[in-house]
C-alpha positions in Angstrom: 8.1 -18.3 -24.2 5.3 -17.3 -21.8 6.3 -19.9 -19.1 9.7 -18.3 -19.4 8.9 -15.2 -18.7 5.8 -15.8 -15.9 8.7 -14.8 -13.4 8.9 -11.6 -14.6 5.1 -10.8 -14.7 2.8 -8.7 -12.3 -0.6 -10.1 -13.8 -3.5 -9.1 -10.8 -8.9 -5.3 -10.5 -11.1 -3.2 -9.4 -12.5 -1.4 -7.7 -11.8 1.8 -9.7 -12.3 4.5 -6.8 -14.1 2.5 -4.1 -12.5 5.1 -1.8 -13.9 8.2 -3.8 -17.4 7.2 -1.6 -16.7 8.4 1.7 -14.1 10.9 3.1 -15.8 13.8 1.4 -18.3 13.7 4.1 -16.2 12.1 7.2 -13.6 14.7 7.4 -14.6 16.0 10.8 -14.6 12.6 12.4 -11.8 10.8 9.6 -8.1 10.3 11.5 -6.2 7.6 9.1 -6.4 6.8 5.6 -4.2 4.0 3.9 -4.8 3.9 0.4 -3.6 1.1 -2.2 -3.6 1.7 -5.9 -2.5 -0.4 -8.8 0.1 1.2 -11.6 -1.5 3.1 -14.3 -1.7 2.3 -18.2 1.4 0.3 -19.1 2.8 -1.2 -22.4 2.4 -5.5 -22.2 5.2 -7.7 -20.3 5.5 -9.4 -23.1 5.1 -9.2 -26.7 3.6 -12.4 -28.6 5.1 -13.3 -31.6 2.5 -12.3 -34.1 2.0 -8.7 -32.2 0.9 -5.9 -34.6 1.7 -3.4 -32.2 5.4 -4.6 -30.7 6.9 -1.2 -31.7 4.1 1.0 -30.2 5.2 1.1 -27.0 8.7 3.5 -27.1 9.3 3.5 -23.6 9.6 -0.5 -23.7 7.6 -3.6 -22.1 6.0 -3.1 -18.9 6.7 0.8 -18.6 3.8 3.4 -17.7 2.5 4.8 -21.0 1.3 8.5 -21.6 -2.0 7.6 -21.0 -1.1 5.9 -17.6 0.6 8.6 -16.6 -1.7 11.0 -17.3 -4.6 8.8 -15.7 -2.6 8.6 -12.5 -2.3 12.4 -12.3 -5.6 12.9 -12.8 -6.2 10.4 -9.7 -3.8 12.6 -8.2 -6.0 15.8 -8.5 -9.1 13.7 -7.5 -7.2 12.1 -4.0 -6.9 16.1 -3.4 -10.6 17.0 -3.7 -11.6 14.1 -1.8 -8.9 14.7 1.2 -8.5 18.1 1.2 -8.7 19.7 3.9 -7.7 16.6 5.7 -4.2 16.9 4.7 -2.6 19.9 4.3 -1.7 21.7 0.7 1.7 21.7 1.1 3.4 18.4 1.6 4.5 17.5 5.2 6.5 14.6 6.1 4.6 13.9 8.8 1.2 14.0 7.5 1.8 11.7 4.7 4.2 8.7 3.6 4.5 7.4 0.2 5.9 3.8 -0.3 5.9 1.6 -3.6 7.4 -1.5 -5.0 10.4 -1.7 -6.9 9.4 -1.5 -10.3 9.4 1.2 -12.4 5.8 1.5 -13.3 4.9 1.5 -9.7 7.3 4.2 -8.3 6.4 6.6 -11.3 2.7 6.0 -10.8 3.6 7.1 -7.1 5.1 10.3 -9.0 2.5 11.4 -10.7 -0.1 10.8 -8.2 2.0 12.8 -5.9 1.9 15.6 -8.8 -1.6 15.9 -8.7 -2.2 16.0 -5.3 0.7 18.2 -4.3 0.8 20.7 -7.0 3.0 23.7 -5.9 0.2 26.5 -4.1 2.9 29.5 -3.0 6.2 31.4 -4.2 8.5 29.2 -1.6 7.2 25.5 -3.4 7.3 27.1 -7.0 10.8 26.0 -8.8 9.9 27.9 -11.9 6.8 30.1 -12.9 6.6 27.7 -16.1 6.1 24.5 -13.4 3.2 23.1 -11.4 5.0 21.0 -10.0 7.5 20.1 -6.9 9.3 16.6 -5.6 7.2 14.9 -2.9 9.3 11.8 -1.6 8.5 7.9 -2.4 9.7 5.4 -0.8 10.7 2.2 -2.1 10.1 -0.1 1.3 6.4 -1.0 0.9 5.8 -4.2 2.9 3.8 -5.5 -0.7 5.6 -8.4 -1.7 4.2 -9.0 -5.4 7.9 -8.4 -6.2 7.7 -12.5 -5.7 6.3 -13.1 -8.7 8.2 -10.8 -10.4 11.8 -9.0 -10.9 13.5 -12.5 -12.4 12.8 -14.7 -10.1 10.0 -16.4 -7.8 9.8 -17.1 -3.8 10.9 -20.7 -4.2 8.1 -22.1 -1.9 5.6 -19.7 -3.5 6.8 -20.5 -7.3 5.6 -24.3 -5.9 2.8 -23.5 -4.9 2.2 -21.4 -7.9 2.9 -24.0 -10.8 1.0 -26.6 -8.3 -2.1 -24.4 -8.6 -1.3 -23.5 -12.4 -1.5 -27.4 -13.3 -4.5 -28.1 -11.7 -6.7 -25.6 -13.0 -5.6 -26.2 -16.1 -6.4 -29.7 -16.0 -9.8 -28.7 -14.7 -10.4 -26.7 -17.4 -9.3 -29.4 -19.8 -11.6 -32.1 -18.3 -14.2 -29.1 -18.3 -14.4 -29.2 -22.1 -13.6 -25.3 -21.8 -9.7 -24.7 -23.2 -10.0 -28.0 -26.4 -10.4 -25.2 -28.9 -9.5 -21.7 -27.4 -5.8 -23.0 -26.8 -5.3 -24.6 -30.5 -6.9 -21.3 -31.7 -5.3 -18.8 -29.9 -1.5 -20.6 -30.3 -1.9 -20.8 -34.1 -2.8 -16.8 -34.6 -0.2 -15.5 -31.9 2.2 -17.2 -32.9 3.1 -18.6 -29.5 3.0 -22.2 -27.2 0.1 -22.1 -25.5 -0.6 -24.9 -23.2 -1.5 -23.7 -19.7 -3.8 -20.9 -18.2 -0.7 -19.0 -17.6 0.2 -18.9 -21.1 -3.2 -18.1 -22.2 -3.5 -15.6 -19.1 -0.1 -13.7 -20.3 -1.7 -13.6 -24.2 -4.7 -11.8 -23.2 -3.0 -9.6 -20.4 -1.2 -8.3 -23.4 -4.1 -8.1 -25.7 -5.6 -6.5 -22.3 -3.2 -3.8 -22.0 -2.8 -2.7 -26.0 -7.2 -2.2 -25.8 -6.7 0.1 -22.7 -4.2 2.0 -24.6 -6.7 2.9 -27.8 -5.9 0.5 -29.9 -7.1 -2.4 -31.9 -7.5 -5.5 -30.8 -6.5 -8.1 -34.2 -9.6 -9.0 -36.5 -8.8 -12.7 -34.7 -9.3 -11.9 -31.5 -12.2 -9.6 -31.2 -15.5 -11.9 -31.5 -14.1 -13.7 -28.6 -12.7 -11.5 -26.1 -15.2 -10.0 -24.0 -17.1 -13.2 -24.0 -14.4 -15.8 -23.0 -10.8 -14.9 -23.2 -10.8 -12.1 -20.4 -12.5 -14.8 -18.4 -9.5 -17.0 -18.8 -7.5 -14.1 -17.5 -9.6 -13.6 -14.4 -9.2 -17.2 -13.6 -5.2 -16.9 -13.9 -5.9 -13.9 -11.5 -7.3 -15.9 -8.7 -4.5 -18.9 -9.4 -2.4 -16.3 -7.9 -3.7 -16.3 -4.1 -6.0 -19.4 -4.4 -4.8 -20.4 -0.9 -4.0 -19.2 1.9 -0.6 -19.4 2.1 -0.3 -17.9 -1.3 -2.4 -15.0 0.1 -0.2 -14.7 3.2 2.7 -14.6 1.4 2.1 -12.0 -1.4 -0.3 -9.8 0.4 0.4 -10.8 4.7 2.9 -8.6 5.5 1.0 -5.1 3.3 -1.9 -6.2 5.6 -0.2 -6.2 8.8 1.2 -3.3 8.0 -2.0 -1.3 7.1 -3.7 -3.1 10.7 -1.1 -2.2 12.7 -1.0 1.0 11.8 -4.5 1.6 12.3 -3.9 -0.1 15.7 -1.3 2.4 16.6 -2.7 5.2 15.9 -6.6 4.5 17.7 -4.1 4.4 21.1 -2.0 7.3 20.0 1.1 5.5 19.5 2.3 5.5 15.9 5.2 7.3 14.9 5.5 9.3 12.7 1.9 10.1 14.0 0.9 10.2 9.7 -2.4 10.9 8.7 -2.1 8.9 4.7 -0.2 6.6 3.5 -0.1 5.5 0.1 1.1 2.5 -1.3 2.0 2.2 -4.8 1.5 -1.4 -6.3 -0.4 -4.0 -8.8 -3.2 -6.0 -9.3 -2.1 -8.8 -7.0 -1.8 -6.4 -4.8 -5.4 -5.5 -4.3 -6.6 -8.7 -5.6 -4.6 -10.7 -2.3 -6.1 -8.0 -0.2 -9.9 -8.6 -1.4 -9.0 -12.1 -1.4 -7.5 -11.8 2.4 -10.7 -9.8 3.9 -13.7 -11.1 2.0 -15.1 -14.6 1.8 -16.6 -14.7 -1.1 -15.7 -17.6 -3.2 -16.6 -16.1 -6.6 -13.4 -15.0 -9.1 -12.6 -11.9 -8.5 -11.8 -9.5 -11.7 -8.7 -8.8 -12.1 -8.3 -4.7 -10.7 -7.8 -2.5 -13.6 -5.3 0.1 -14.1 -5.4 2.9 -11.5 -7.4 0.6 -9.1 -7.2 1.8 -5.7 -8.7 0.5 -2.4 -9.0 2.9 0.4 -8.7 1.7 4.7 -10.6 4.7 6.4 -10.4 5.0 10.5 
């Protein structure tokens, strides 16, 4: 079942506020700001078979939960401290664009965000006295293109690529010594076929995202999570955009996009001349960035919910 369903997964860290460093005292000299943020909280992609918590999650698989939604308002509130003043309290279209993938945890983490950064400050933006709130626009044409390995179905050349990379790590791991036990273990309490990285990587994404939501990981699980099945999941991460083409295709054209605009705007020429954009999207989107602009050859974590990664010029 998990191989099945690895086309419609968005496994990918962070980097929890690395922009909540620096605009606070580069305002005067600050003039673009392109910020990436993974979704919020959200129920697993897929349920395992031996799940405890399958019907804790109303809203259904993949979907923001409460908590995620609440988390990205509060980021919301704290993107307004940290650039106010830089952009204006009421929303203006051409101060700042909003874009996000097509899935629903990404455009309503884009929502909320909005929320707490734009809250309603004047009689003309309030709808009603009992709402602090008002519609801010997002756009679904982000140039991220972790909708590959997603939405039903895979790039065909990256889906290659992909299962090429899945296949040999796994055998690595094999002739490692490090997966002889953990799969056999894991496949007879969950109740599912585990066999690659990628299955074990979906299990403990799901594990991953029921801990993050307050509740209890099984008795099974817990002596060896921390210590080596969130590993395993960091190691499907990288799989992801091992090479470069992998990283060109999933995160090239977000990149271009956040470059060029910094480009354009240094010689005066971008239109409309924004000051922010935000881009609403998921691990792998951060992770191919970090992966694209750092050399570093060590796994990175996967970028936890909320994870955002700021381009200041």
């Amino acid at each position: 079942m998990f191989q099945s369903l690895l086309a419609a997964t968005a496994v990918v860290y962070l980097l929890c506020n690395l922009e909540f460093a620096s605009a606070l005292e580069s305002k005067e000299t600050l003039e673009f700001v392109s910020i990436v943020f993974r979704h919020g909280n959200r129920a697993p992609l897929v349920h395992y078979k031996n799940d405890p918590y399958k019907g804790k999650f109303p809203d259904g698989v993949g979907q923001l939960t409460k908590k995620g939604k609440a988390n990205m308002y509060q980021k919301g509130k704290v993107l307004r401290k940290m650039y106010d003043g830089f952009i204006g309290r009421n929303f203006r279209s051409d101060e700042l664009y909003c874009t996000s993938t097509s899935s629903d945890r990404t455009l309503m983490t884009a929502q909320v965000v909005l929320a707490g950064m734009y809250p309603p400050v004047d009689s003309y933006h309030h709808l009603d006295p009992h709402l602090a709130w008002q519609p801010i626009p997002v756009h679904e044409d982000s140039p991220d293109k972790s909708s590959i390995f997603g939405h039903g179905s895979l790039c065909p050349r990256y889906s290659q690529v992909f299962y090429e990379q899945i296949n040999k790590t796994t055998e690595t791991l094999k002739k490692e010594g490090r997966v002889q036990e953990v799969f056999p273990y894991c496949e007879a309490h969950c109740g599912e076929q585990v066999r690659t990285v990628a299955d074990l990587g979906l299990l403990v994404d799901a594990l991953k995202s029921e801990a993050a939501d307050g509740l209890k990981l099984p008795d099974w699980v817990s002596e060896i999570y921390d210590s080596t099945l969130l590993g395993f999941l960091d190691i499907l991460m990288n799989v992801i955009v091992t090479t470069a083409e992998q990283k060109r295709l999933i995160t090239g054209p977000l990149l271009k996009q956040i470059l060029d605009n910094m480009s354009a705007k240094s010689k005066g020429t971008l239109k409309p001349n924004h000051k922010m954009v935000l881009y609403s999207g998921h691990d792998f989107s951060i992770l191919g960035l970090l992966g694209s602009i750092t050399k570093s050859k060590k796994l990175i974590p996967q970028p936890e919910f909320g994870a955002s990664l700021a381009f200041e010029m």
